[in-house]
PDB file of N, CA, C and O in Angstrom:
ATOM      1  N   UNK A   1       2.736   1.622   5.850  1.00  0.00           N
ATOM      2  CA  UNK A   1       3.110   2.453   4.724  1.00  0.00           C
ATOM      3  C   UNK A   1       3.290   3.889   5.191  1.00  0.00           C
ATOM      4  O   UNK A   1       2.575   4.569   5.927  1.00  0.00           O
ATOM      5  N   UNK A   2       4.339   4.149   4.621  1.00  0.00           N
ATOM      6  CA  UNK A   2       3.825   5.868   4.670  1.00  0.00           C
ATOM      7  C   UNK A   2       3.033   6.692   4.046  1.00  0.00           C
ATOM      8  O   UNK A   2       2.727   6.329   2.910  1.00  0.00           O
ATOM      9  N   UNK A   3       2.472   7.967   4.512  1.00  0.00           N
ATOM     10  CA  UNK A   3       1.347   8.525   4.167  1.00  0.00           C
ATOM     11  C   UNK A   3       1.537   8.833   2.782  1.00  0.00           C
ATOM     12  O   UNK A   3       2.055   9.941   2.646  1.00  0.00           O
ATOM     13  N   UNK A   4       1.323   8.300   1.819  1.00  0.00           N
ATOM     14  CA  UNK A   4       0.967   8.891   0.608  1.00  0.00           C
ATOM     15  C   UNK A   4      -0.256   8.202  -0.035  1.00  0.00           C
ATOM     16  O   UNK A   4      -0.458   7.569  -1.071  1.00  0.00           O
ATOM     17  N   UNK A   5      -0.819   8.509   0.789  1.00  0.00           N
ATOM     18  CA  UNK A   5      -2.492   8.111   0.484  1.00  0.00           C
ATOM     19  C   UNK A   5      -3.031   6.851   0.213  1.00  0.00           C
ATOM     20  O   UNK A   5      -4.250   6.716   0.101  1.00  0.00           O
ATOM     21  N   UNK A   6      -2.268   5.929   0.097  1.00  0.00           N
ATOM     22  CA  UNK A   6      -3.042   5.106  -0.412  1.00  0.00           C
ATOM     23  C   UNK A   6      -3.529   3.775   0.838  1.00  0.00           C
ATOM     24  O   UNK A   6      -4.319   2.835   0.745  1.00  0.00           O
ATOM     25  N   UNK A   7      -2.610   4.263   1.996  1.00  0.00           N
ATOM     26  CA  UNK A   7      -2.797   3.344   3.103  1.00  0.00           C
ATOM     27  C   UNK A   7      -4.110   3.051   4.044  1.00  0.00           C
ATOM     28  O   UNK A   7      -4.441   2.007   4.607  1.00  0.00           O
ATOM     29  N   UNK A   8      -4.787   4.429   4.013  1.00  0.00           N
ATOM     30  CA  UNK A   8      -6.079   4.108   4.776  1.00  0.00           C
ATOM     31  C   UNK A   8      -7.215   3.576   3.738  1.00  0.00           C
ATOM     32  O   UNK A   8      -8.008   2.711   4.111  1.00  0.00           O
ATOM     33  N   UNK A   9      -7.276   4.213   2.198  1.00  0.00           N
ATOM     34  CA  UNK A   9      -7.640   3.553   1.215  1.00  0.00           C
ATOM     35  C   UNK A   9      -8.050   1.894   1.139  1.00  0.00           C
ATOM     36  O   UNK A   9      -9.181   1.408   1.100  1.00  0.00           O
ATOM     37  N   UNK A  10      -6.320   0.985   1.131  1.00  0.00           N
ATOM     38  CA  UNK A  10      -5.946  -0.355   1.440  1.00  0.00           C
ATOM     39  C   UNK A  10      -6.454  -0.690   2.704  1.00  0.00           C
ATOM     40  O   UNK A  10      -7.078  -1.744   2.589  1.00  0.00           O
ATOM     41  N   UNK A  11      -6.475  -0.211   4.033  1.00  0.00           N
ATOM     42  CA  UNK A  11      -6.756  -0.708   5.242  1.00  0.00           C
ATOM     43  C   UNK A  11      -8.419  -0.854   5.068  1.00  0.00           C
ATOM     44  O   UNK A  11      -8.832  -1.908   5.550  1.00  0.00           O
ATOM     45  N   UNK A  12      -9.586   0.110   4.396  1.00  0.00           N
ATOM     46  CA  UNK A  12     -11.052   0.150   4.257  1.00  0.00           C
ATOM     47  C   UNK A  12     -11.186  -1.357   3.692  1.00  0.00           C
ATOM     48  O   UNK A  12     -11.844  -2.312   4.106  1.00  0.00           O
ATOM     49  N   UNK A  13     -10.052  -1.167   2.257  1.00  0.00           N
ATOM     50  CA  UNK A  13     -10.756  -2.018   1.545  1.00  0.00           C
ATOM     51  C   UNK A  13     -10.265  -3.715   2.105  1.00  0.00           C
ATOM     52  O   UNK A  13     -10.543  -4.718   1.448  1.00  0.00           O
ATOM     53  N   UNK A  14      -9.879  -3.731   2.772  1.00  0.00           N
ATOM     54  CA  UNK A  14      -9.297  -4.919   3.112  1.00  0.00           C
ATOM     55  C   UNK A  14     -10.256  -5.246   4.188  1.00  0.00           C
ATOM     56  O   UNK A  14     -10.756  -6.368   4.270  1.00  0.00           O
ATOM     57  N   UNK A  15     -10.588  -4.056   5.215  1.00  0.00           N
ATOM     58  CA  UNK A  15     -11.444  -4.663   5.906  1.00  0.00           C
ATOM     59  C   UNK A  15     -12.921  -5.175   5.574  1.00  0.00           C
ATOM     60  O   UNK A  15     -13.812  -5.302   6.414  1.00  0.00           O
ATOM     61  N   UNK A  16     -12.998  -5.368   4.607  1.00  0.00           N
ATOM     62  CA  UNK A  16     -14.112  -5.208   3.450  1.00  0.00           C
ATOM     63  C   UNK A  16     -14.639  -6.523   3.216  1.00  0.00           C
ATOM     64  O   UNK A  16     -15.697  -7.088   3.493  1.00  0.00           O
ATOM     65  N   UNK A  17     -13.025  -7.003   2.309  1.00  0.00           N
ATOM     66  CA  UNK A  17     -12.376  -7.787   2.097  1.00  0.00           C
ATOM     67  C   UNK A  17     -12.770  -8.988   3.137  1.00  0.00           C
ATOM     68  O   UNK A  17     -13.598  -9.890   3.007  1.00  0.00           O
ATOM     69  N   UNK A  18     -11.975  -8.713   4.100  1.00  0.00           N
ATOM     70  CA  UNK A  18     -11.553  -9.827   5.298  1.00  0.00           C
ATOM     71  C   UNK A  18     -13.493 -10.278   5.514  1.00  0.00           C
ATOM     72  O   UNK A  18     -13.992 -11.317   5.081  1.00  0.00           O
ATOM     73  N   UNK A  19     -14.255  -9.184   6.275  1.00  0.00           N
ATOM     74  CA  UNK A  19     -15.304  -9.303   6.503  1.00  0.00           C
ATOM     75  C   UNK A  19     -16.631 -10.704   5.641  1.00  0.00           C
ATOM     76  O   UNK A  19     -17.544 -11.458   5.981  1.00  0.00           O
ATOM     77  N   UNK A  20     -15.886 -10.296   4.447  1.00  0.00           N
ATOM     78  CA  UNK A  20     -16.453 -10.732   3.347  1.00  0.00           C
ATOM     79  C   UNK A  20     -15.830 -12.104   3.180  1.00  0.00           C
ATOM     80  O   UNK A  20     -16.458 -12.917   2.502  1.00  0.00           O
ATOM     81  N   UNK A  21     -14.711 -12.449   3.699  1.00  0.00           N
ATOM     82  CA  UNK A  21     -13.772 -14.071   3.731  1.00  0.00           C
ATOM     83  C   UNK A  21     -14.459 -14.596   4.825  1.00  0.00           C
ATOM     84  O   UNK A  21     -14.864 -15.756   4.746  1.00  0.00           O
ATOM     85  N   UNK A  22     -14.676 -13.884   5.918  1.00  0.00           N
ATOM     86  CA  UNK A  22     -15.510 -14.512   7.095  1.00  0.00           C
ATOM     87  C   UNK A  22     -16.694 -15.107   7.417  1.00  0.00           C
ATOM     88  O   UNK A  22     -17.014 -16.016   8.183  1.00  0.00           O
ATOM     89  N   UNK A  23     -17.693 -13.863   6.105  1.00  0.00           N
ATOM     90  CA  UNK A  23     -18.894 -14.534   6.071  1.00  0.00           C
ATOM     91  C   UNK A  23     -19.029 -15.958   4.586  1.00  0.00           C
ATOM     92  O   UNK A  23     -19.890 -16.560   3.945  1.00  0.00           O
ATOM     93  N   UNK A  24     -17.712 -15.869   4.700  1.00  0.00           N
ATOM     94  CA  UNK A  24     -18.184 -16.657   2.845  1.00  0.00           C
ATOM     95  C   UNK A  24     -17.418 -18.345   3.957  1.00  0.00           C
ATOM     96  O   UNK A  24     -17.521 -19.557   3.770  1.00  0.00           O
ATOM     97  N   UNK A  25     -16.950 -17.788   4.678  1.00  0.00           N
ATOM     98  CA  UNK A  25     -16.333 -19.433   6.059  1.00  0.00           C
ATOM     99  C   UNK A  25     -16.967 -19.396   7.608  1.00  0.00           C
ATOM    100  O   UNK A  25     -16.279 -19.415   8.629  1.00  0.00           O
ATOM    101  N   UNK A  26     -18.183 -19.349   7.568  1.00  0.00           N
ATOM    102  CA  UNK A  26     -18.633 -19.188   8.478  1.00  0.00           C
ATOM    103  C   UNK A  26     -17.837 -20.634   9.663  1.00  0.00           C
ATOM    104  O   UNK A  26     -17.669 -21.766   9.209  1.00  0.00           O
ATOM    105  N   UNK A  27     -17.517 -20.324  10.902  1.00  0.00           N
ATOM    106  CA  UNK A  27     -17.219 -21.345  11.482  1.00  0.00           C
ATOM    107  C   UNK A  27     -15.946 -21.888  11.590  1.00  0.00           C
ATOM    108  O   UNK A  27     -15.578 -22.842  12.276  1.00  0.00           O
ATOM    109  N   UNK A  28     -14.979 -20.800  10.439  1.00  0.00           N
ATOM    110  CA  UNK A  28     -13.472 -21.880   9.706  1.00  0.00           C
ATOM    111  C   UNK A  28     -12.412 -20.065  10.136  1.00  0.00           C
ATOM    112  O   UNK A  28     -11.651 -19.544   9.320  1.00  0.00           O
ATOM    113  N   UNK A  29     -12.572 -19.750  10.917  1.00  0.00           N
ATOM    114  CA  UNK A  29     -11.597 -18.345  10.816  1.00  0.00           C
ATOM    115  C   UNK A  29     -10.534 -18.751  10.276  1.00  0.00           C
ATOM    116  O   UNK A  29     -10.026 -17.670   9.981  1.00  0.00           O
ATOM    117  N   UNK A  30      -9.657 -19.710   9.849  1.00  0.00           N
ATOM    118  CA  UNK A  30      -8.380 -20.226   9.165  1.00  0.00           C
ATOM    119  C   UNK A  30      -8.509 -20.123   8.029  1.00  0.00           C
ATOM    120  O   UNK A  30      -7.940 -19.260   7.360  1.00  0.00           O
ATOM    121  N   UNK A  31      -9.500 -21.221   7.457  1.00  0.00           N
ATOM    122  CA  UNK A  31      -9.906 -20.842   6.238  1.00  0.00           C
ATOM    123  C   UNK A  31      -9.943 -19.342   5.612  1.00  0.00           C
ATOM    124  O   UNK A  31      -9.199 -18.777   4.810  1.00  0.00           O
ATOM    125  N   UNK A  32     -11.011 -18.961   6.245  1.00  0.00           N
ATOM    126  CA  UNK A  32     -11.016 -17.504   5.892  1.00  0.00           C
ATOM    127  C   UNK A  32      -9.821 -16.384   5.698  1.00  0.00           C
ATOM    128  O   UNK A  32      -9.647 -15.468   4.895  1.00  0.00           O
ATOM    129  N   UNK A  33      -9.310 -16.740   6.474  1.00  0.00           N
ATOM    130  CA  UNK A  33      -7.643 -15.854   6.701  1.00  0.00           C
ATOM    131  C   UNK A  33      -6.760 -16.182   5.477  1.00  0.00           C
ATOM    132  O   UNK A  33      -6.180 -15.395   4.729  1.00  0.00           O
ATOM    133  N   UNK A  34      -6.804 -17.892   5.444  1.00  0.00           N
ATOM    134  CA  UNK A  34      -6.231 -18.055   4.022  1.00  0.00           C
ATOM    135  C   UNK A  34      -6.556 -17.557   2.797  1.00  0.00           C
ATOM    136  O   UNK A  34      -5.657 -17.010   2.158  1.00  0.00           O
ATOM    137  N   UNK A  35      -7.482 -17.620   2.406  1.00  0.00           N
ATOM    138  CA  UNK A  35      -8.617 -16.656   1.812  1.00  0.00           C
ATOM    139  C   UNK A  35      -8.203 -15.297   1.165  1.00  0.00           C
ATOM    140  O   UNK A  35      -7.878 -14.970   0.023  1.00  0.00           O
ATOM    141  N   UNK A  36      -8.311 -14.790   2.075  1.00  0.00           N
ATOM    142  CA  UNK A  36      -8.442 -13.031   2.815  1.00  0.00           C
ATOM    143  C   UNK A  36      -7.191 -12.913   1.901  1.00  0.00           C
ATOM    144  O   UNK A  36      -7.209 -12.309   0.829  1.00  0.00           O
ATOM    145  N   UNK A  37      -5.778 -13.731   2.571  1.00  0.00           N
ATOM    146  CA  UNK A  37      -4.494 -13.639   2.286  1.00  0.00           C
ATOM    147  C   UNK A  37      -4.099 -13.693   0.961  1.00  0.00           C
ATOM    148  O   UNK A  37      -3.175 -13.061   0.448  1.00  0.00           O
ATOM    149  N   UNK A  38      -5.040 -14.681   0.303  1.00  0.00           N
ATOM    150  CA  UNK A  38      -4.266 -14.914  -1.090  1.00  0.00           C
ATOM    151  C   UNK A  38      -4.448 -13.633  -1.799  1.00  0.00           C
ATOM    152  O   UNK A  38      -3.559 -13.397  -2.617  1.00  0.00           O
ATOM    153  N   UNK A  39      -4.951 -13.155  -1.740  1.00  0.00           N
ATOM    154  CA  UNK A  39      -5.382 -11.480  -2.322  1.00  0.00           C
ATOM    155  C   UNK A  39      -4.775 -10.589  -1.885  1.00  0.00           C
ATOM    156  O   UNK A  39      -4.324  -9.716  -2.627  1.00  0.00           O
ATOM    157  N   UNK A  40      -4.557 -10.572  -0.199  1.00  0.00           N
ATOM    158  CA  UNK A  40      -4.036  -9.309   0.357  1.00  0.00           C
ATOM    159  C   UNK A  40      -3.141  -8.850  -0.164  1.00  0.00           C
ATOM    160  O   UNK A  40      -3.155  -7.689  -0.573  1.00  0.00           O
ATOM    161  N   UNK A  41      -1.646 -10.028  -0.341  1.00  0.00           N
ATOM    162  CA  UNK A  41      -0.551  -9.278  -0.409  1.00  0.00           C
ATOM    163  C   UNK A  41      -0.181  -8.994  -2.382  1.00  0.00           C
ATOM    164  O   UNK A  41       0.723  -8.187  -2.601  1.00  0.00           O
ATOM    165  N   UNK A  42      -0.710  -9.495  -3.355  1.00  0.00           N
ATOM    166  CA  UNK A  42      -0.461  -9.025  -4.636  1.00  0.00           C
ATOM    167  C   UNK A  42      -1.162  -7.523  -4.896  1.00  0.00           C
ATOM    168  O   UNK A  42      -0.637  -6.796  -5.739  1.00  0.00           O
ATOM    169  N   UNK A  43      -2.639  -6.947  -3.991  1.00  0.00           N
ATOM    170  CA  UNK A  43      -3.181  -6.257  -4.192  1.00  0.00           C
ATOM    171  C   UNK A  43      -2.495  -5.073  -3.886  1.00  0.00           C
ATOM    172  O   UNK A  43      -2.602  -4.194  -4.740  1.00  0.00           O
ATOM    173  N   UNK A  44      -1.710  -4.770  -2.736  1.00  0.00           N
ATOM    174  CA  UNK A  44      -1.201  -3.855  -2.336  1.00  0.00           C
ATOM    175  C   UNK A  44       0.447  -4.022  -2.831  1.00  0.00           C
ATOM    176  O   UNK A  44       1.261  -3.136  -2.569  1.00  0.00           O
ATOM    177  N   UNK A  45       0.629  -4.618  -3.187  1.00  0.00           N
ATOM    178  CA  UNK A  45       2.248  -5.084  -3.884  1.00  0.00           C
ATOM    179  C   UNK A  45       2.728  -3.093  -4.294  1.00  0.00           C
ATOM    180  O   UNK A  45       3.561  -2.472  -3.634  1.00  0.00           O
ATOM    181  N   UNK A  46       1.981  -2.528  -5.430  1.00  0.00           N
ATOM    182  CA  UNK A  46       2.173  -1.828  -6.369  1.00  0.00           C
ATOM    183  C   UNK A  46       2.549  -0.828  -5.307  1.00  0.00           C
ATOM    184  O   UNK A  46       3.706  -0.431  -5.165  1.00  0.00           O
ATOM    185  N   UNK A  47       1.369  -0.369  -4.445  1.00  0.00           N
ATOM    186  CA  UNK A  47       1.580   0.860  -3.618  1.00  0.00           C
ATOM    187  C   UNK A  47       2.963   0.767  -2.598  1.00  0.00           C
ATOM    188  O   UNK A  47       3.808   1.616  -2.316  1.00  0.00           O
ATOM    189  N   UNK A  48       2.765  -0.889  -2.113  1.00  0.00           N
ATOM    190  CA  UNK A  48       3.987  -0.615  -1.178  1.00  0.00           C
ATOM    191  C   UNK A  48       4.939  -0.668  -2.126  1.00  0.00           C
ATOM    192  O   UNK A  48       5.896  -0.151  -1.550  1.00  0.00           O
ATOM    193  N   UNK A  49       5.402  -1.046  -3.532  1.00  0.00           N
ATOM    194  CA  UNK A  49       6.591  -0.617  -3.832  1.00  0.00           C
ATOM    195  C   UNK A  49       6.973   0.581  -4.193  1.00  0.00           C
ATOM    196  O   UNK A  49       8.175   0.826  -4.300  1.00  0.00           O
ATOM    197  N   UNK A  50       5.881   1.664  -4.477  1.00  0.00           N
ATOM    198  CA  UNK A  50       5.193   3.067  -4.498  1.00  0.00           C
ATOM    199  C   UNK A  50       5.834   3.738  -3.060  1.00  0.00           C
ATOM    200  O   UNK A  50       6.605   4.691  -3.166  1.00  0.00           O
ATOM    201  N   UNK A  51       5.545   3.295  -1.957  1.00  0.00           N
ATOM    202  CA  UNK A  51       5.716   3.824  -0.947  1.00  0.00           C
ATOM    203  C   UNK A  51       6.974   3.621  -0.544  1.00  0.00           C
ATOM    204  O   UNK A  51       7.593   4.592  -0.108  1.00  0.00           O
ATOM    205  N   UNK A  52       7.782   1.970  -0.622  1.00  0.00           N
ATOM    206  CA  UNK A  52       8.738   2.518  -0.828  1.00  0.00           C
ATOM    207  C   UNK A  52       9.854   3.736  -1.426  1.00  0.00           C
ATOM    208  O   UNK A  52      10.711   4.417  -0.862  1.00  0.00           O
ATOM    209  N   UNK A  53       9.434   3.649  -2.685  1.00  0.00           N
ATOM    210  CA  UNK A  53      10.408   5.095  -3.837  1.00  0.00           C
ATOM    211  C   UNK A  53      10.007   6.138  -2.617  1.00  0.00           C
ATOM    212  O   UNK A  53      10.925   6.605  -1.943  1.00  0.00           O
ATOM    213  N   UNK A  54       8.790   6.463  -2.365  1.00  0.00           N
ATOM    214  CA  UNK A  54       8.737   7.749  -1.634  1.00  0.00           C
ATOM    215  C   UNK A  54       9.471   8.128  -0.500  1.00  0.00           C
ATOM    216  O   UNK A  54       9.868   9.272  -0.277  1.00  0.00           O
ATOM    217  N   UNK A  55       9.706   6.786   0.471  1.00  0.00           N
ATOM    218  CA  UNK A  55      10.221   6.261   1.180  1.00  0.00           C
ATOM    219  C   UNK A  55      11.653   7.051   1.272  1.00  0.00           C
ATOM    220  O   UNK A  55      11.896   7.722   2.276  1.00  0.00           O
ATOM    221  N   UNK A  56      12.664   6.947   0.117  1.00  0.00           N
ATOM    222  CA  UNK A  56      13.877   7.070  -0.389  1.00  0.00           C
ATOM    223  C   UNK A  56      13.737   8.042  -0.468  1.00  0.00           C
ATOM    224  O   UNK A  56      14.051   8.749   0.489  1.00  0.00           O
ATOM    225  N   UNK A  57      13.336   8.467  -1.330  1.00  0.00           N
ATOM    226  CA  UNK A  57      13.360   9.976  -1.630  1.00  0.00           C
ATOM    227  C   UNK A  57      13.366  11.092  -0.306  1.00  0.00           C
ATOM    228  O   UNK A  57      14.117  12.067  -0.299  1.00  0.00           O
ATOM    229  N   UNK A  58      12.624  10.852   0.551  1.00  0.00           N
ATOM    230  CA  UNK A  58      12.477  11.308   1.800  1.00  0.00           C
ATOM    231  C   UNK A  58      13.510  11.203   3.013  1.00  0.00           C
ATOM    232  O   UNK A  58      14.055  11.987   3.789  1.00  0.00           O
ATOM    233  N   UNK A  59      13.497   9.896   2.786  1.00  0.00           N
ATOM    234  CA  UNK A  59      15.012   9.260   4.132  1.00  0.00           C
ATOM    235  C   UNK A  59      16.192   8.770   3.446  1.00  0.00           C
ATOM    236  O   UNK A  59      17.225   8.451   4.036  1.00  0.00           O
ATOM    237  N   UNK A  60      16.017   8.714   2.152  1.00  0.00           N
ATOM    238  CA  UNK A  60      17.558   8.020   1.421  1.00  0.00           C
ATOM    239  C   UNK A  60      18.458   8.734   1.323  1.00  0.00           C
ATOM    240  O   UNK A  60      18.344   9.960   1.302  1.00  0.00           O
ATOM    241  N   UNK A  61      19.830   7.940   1.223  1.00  0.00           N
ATOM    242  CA  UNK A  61      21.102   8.339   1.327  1.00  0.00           C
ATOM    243  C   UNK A  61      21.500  10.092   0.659  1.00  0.00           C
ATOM    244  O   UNK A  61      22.492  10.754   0.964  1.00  0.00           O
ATOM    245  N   UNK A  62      20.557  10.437  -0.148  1.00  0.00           N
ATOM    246  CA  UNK A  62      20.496  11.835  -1.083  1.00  0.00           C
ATOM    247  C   UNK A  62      19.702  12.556  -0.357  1.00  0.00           C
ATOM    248  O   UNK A  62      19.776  13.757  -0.615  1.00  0.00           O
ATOM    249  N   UNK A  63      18.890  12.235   0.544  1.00  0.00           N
ATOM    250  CA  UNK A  63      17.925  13.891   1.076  1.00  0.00           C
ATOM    251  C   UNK A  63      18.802  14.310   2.329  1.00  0.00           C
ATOM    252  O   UNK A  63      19.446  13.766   3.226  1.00  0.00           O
ATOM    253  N   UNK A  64      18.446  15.656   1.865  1.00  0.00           N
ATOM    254  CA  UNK A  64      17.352  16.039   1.301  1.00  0.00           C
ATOM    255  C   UNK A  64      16.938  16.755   0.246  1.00  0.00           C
ATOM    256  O   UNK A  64      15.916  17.410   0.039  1.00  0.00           O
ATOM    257  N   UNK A  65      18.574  16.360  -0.836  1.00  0.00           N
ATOM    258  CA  UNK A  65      18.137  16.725  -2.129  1.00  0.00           C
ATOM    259  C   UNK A  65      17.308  16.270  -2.959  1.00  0.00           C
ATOM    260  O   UNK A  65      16.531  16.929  -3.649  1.00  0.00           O
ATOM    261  N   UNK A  66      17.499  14.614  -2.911  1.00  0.00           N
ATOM    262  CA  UNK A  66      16.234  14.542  -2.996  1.00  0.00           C
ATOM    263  C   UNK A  66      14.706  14.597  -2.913  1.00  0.00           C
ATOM    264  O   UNK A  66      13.852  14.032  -3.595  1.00  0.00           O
ATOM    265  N   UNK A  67      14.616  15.412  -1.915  1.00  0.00           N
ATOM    266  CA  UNK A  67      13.020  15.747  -2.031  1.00  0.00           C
ATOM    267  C   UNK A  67      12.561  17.042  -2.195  1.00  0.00           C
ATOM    268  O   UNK A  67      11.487  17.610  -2.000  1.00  0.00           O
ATOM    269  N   UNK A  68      13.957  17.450  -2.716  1.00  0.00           N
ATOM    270  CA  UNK A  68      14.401  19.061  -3.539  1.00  0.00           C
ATOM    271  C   UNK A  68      13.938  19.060  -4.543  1.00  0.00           C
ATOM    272  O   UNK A  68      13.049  19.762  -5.024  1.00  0.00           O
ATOM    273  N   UNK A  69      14.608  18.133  -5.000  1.00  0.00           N
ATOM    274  CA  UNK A  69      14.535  17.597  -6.143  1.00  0.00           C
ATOM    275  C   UNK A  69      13.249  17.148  -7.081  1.00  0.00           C
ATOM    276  O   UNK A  69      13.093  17.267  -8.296  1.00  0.00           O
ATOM    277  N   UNK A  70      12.399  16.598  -6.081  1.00  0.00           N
ATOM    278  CA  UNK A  70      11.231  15.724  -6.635  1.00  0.00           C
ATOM    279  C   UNK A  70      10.393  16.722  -6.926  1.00  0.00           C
ATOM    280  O   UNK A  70       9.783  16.606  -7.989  1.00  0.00           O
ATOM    281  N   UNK A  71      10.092  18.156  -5.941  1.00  0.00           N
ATOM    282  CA  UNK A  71       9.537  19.343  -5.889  1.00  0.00           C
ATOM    283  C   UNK A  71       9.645  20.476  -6.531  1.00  0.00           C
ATOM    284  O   UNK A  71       8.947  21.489  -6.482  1.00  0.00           O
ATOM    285  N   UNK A  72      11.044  20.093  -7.440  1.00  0.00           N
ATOM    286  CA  UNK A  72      11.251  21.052  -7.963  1.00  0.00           C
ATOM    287  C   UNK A  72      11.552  20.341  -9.567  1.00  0.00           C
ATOM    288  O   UNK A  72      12.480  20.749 -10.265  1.00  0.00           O
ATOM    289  N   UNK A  73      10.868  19.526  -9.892  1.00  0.00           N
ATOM    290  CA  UNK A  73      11.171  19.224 -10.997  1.00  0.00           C
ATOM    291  C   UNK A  73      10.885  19.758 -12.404  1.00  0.00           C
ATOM    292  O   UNK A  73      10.965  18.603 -12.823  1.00  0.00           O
ATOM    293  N   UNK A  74      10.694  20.271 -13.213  1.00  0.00           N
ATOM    294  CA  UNK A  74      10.464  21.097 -14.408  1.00  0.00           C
ATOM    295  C   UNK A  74       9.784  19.926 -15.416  1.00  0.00           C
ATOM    296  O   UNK A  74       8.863  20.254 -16.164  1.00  0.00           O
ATOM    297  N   UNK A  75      10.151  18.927 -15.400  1.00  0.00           N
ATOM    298  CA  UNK A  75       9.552  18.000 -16.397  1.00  0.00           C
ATOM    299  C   UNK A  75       8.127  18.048 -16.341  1.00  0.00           C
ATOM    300  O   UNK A  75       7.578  17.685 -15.301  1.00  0.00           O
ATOM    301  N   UNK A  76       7.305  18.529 -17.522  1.00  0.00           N
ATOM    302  CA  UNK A  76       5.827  19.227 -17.629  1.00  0.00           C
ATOM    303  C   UNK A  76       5.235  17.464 -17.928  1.00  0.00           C
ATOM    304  O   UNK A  76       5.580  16.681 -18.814  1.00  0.00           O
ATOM    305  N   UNK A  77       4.469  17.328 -17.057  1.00  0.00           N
ATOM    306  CA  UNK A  77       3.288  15.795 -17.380  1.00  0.00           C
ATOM    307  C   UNK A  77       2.562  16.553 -18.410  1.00  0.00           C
ATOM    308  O   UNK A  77       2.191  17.727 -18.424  1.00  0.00           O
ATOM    309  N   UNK A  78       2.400  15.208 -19.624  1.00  0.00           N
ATOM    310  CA  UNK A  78       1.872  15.197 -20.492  1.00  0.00           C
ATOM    311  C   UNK A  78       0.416  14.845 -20.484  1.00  0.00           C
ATOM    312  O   UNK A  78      -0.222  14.832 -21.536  1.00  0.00           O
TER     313      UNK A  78
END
């Protein structure tokens, strides 16, 4: 991912995660991996499609107005 924070976040908690598939299959590292997996990739789904947009904005066909753009936006969060 690229750095917009949420990658070393995902990498802690996964190793967490994994650790925790290993001791729950003692003996089965396959098992466990399968495990580990069925979770991994829906959990982080959101950010990497997150990181993608940022992604664009940064290297896409429009910057670097676009990231003119993103910085300079006037629309006040509610």
């Amino acid at each position: 991912m690229i750095p917009s924070g949420e990658g070393a976040n995902l990498a802690m908690y996964d190793g967490a995660e994994l650790g925790k598939a290993i001791a729950a299959h003692p003996g089965d590292v396959e098992a466990a991996l399968i495990a580990y997996e069925k979770d991994l990739f829906p959990r982080s789904a959101s950010e990497a499609a997150e990181a993608e947009g940022i992604l664009k904005v940064c290297l896409g066909p429009n910057a670097p107005q676009s990231l003119v753009d993103f910085f300079t936006n006037t629309q006040h969060v509610k």
